[in-house]
C-alpha positions, -999 to 999 in steps of 0.1 A, spaced: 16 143 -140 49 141 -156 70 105 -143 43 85 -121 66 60 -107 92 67 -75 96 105 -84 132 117 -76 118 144 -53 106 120 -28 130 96 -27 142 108 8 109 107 23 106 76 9 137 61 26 127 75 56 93 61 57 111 29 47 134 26 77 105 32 105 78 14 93 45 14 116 41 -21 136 14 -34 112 38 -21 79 65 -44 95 44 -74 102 30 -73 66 61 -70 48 75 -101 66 46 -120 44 52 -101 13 88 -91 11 107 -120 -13 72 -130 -34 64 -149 -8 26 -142 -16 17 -160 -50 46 -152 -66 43 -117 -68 70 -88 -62 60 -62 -37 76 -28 -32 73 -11 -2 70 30 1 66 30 -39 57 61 -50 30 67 -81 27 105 -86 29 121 -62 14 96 -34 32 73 -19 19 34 -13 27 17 15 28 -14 -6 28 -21 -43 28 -49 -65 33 -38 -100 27 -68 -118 -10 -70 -102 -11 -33 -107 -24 -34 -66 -17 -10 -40 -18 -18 -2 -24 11 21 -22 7 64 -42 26 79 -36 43 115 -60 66 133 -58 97 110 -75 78 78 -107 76 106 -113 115 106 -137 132 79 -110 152 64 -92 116 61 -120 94 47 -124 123 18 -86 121 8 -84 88 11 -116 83 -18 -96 109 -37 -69 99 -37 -82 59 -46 -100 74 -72 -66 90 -92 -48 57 -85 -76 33 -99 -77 61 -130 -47 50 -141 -57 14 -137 -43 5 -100 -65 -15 -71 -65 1 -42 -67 -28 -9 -73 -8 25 -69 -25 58 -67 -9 92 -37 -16 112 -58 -30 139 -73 -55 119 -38 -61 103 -22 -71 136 -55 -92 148 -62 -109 119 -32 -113 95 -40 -141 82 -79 -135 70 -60 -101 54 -38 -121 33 -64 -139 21 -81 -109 9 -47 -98 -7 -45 -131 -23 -78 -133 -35 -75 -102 -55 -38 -115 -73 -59 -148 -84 -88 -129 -100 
């Protein structure tokens, strides 16, 4: 796979996801953004190979992906397991939240998230 971590080539896309962040990537990053979450650095729009994680907290080795209505389809669900599986291959969690339950229920999602960093 050559470099794994925040490949040159998609740097732009990168930024660009960056500056227009969905609703739900916006609202999460206000809780994450500064290690305000047990003390752990979070990265938004990291890339690892050639995927790029919505979030990611290298230390914890955990990656935390949105999801919007496109994840829901058949063709979705099967590149999303694929794509899990590579990333927990090379020893990275893989949290999934929908970004409806993100924006009804922050707070029971951040509990999930930290639950995971204290095991």
């Amino acid at each position: 796979m050559g470099q794994l971590n925040n490949k040159k080539t998609l740097k732009e896309i990168r930024k660009t996801l960056r500056n227009s962040p969905t609703p739900a990537e916006s609202d999460l990053w206000q809780q994450l953004k500064g290690r305000q979450l047990k003390g752990k650095k979070f990265r938004r729009q990291h890339s690892f190979g050639d995927f790029i994680l919505d979030f990611y907290c290298p230390e914890a080795r955990l990656a935390i992906e949105l999801d919007g209505a496109p994840h829901y389809t058949e063709e979705g669900r099967l590149s999303d397991r694929e794509r899990d599986a590579i990333l927990e291959s090379y020893g990275i969690k893989v949290l999934r939240f929908s970004n409806s339950k993100l924006e009804e229920e922050l707070m029971s999602v951040l509990k999930v998230i930290e639950s995971y960093l204290e095991n």
